[in-house]
VEXMAR-35354 format. One record per atom (N, C-alpha, C, O): x, y, z. Coordinates in steps of 0.02 Angstrom, whole numbers, plus 50000, padded with zeros to 5 digits. Each point is the difference from the previous one (the first is absolute). Layout:
<rs>
XYZ/...
</rs>
This chain:
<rs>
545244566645297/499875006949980/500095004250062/499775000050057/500655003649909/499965005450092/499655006949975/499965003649950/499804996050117/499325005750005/500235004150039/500144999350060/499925007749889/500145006450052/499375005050048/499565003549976/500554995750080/499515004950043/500305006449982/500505001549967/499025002150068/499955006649987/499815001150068/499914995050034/500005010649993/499905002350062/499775007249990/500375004849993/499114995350007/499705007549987/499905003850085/499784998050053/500535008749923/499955004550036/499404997950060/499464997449986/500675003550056/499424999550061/499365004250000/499434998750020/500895007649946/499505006549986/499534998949936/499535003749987/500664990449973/499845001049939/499184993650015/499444999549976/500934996950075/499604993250015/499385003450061/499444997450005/500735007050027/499595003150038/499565007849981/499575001950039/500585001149912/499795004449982/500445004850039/500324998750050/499645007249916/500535008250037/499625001150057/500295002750047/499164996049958/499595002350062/499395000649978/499965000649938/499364999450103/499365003550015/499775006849963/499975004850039/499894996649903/499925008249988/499625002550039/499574996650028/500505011949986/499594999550058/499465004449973/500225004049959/499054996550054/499545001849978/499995008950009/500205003850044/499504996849899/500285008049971/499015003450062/499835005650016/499914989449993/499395003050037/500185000950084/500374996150031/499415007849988/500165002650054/499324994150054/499474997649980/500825001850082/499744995850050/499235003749995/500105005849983/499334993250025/499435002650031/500015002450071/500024996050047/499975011049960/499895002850073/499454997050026/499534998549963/500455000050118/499584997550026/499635005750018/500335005150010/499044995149996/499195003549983/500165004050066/500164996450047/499835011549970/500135002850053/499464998350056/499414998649991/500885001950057/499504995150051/499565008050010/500215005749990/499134991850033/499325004450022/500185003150062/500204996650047/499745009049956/499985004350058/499404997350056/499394999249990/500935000150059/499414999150061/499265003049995/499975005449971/499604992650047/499625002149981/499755003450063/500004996950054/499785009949939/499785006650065/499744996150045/499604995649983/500525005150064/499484998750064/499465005550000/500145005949990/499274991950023/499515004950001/499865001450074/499844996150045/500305012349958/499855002250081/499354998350016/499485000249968/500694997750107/499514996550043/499525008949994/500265005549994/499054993150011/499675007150021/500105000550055/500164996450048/499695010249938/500005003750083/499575000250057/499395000449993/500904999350070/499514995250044/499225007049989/500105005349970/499434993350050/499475003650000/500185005250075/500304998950052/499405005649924/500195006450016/499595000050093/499394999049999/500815001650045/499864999050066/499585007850021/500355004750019/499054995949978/499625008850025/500125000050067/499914995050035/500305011049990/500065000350061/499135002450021/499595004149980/500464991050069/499295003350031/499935008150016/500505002350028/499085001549962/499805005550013/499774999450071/499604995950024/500905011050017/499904999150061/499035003650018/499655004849983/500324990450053/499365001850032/499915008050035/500425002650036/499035000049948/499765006449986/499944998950110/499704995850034/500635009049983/499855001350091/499285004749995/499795004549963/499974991850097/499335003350019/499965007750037/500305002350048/499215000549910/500105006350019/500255001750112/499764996050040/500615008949979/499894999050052/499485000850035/499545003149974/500394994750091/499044998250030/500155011050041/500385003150036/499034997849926/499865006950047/499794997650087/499684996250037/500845010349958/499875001550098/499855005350009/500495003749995/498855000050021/499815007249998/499724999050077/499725005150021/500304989950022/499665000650078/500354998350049/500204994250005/499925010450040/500305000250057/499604998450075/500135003550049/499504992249953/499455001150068/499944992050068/500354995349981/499455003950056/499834995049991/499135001750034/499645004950009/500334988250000/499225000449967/499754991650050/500294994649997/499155006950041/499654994550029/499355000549988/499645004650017/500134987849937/499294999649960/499364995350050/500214994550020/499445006449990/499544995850051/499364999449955/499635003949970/500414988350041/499434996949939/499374997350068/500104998550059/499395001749908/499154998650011/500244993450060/499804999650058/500574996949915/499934994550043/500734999650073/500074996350049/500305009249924/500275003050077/500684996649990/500344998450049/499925000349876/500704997449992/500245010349991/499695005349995/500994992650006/500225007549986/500704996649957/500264994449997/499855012249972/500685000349960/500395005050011/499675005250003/500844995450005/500435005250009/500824999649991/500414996250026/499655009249928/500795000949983/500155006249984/499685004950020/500954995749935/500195005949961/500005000949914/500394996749966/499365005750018/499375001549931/500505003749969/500085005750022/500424991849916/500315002649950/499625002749940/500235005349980/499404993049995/499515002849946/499345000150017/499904995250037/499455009049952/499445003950008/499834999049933/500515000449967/499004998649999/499764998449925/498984999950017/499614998150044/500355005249891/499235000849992/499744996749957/500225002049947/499444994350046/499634997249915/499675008249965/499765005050027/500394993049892/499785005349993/499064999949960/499765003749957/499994991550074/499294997449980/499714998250074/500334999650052/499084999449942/499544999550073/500134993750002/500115000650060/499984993649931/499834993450017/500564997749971/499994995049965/500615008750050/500844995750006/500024996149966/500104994650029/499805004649871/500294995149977/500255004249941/500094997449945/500055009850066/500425001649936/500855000450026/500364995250014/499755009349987/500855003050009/500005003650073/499525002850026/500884996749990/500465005350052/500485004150011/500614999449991/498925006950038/500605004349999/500235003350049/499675002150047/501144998749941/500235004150078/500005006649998/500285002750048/499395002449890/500225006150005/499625002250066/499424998750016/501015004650014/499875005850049/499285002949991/499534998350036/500425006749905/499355002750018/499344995649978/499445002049984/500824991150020/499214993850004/499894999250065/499435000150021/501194998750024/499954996850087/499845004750044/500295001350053/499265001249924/499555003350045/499194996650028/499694995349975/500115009350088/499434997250018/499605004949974/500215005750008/499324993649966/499105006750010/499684998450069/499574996050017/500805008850018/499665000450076/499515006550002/500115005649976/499274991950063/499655006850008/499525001050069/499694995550027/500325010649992/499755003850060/499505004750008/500035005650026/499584992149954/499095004549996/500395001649948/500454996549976/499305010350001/500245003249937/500344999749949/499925000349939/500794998250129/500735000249948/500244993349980/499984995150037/500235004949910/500254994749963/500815001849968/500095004549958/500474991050071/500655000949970/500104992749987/499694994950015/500815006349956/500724994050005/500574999850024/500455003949987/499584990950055/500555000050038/500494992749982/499814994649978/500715007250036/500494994149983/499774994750039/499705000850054/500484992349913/499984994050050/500215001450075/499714999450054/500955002649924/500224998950067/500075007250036/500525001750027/498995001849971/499655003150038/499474997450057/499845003550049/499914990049938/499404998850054/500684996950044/500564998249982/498985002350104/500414996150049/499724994250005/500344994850008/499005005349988/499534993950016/499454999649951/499935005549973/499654989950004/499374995749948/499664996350024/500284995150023/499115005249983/499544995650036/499484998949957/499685004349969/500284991250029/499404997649960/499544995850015/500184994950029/499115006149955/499364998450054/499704996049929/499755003049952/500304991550052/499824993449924/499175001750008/499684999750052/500145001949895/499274999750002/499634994249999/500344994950004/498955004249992/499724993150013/499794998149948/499765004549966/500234989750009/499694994949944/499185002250011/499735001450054/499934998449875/499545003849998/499835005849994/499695000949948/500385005050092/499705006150012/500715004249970/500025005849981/500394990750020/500835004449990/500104997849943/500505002949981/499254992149961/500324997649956/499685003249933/499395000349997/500925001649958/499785001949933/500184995849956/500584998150004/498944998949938/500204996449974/499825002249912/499404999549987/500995002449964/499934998649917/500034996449955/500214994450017/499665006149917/500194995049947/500155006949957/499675005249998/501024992849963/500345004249943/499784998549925/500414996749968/499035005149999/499874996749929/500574999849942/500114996349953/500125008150067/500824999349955/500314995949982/500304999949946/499684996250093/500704993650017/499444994549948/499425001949990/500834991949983/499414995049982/500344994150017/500504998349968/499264997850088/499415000450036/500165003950045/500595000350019/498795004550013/500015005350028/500454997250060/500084994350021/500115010349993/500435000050078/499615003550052/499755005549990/500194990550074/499665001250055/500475002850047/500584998050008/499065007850030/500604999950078/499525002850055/499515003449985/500644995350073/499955001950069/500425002650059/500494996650013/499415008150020/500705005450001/499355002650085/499455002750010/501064994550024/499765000350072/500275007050042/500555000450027/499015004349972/500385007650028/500274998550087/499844995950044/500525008349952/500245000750058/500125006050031/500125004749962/499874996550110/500145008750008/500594999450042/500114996050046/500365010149922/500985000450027/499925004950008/499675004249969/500774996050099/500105007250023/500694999750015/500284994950020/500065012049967/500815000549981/500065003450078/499505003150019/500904996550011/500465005450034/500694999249983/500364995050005/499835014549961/500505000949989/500455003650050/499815001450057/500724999849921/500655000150053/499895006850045/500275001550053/499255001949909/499855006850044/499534999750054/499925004750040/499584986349961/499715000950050/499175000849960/499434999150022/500805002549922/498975000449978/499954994349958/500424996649971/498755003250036/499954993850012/499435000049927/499545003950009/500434992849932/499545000049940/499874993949988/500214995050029/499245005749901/499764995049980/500274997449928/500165004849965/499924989150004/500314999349928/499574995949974/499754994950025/500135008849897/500024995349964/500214997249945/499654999549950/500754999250053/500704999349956/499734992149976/499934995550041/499965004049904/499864995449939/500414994249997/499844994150009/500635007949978/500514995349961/500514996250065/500165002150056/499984991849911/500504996350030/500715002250034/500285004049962/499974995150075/500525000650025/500384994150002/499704994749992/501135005650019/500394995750021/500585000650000/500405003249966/499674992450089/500874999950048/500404994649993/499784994350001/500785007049993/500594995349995/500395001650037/500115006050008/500274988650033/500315000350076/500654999949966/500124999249940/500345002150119/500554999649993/500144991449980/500484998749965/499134996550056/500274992649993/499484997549922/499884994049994/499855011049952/499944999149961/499324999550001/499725000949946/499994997950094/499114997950005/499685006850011/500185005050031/499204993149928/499595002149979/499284999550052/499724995050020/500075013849995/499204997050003/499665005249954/500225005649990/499274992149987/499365004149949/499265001950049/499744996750045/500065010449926/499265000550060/499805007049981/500435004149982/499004997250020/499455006349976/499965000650106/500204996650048/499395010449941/499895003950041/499335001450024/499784999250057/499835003649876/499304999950018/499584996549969/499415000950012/500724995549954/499764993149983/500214994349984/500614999450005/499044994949971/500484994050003/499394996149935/499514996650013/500725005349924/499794996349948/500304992649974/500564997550003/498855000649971/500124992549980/499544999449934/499404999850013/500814999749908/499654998749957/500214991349965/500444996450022/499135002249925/500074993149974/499555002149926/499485003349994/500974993249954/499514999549938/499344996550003/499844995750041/499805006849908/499544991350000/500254995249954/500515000449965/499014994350041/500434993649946/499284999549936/499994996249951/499675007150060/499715000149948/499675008449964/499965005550027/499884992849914/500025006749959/499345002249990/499614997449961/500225009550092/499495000549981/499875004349919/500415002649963/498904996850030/500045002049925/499755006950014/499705001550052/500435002449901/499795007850007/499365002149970/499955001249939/499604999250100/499275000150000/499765006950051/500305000950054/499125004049921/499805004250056/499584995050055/499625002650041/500474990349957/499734995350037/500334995050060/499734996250040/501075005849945/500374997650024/500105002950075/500015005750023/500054987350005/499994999450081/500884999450026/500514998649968/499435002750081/500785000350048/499834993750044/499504998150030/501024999949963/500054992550032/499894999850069/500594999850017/499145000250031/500025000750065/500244995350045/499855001250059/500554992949929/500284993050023/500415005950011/500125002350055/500074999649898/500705004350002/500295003950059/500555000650025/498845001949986/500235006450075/500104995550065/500335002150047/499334990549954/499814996650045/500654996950025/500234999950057/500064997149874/500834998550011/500395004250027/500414997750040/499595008249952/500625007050004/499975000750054/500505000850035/498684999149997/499895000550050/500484994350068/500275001450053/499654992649912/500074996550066/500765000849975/500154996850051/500565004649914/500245001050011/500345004550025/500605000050015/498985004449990/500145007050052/500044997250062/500465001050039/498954994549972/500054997650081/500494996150002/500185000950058/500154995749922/500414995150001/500835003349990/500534997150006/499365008849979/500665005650015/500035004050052/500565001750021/498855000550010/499965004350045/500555000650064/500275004950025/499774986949992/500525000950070/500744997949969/500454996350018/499435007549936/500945000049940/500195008350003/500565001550020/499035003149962/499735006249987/500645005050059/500044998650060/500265005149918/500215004350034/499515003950040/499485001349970/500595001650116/499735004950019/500345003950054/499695002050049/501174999649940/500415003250031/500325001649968/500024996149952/500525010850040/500645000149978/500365004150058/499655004650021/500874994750005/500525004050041/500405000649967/500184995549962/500265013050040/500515002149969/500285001350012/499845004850035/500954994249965/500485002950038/500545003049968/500445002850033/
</rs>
């Protein structure tokens, strides 16, 4: 028996081709935007220091110089840029340089003026004595009362004309040198007070402490050869 082949088309044995899909590829997912950097803050804010406030300038209202001779025979002497008064008897309030404070109350039998500081040529002062020269109070005001003892002294001025008086000028004085130093000092007297440490009570029965004057006292003595009793002016 003979057997006829056939030979089919190559296309027919392989198909025409692949159809190709009527769906479109899937886009790939758009990529994410970076994500912000977050600004660093800002450094903290740097204050400039505030410049420091300058000290008022130091008054110079004195032109003189000036040699001081103390109880115990040291002396001081220079040239005296400022002249200053306390403006309270016992030099612990303020000071002042006005002009019409730096005066002396000098007086001559009768007459009584004021004369500028630096009007006297010379100051002498004759320290009175412990005991018979010393006055001593208690202030009820203060609580506990405040005690003082205030040792007189007698000054006699000669001024530049040659006459010659007596002062008693209250209040504190003081000098500042040209090299910055300082001396402090009364004229016709030389006070020394102290609180008490205990309270007296307010009674028409109430006593003044008398320890009190006894102390003031011995530190009067114990100042005495400190005590100014010269001034020269030049």
């Amino acid at each position: 028996m003979r057997r006829t082949w056939f030979i089919l088309p190559l296309a027919l044995v392989l198909g025409v081709g692949a159809k190709k899909s009527k769906t479109p590829p899937a886009e790939p997912p758009p990529a994410e935007p970076p994500a912000a950097e977050t600004p660093a803050p800002p450094p903290p804010a740097v204050e400039t220091p505030a410049e420091p406030t300058p000290p008022p300038p130091a008054i110079t209202n004195a032109d003189f110089k000036v040699t001081l001779t103390y109880a115990d025979g040291t002396k001081k002497a220079g040239h005296v840029k400022r002249l200053e008064k306390s403006t309270d008897w016992f030099g612990e309030a303020d000071w002042t340089t006005d002009a019409s404070a730096l005066v002396l109350t000098l007086a001559s039998g009768s007459t009584e003026v004021n004369r500028p500081f630096t009007d006297a040529k010379s100051i002498q002062l004759t320290l009175g004595k412990l005991g018979q020269d010393v006055d001593c109070n208690y202030d009820s005001d203060f609580t506990p009362w405040m005690y003082d003892c205030t040792l007189k002294n007698i000054t006699k001025v000669t001024t530049k004309d040659g006459k010659v008086w007596t002062t008693e000028t209250r209040n504190k004085w003081r000098l500042t040198f040209d090299d910055d130093s300082q001396v402090e000092f009364w004229f016709s007297k030389y006070p020394v007070r102290m609180q008490d440490t205990v309270v007296t009570e307010a009674s028409e029965n109430a006593e003044e402490n008398t320890a009190m004057y006894e102390e003031l006292q011995v530190r009067i003595f114990g100042d005495m050869k400190k005590l100014l009793t010269g001034v020269a002016i030049q």
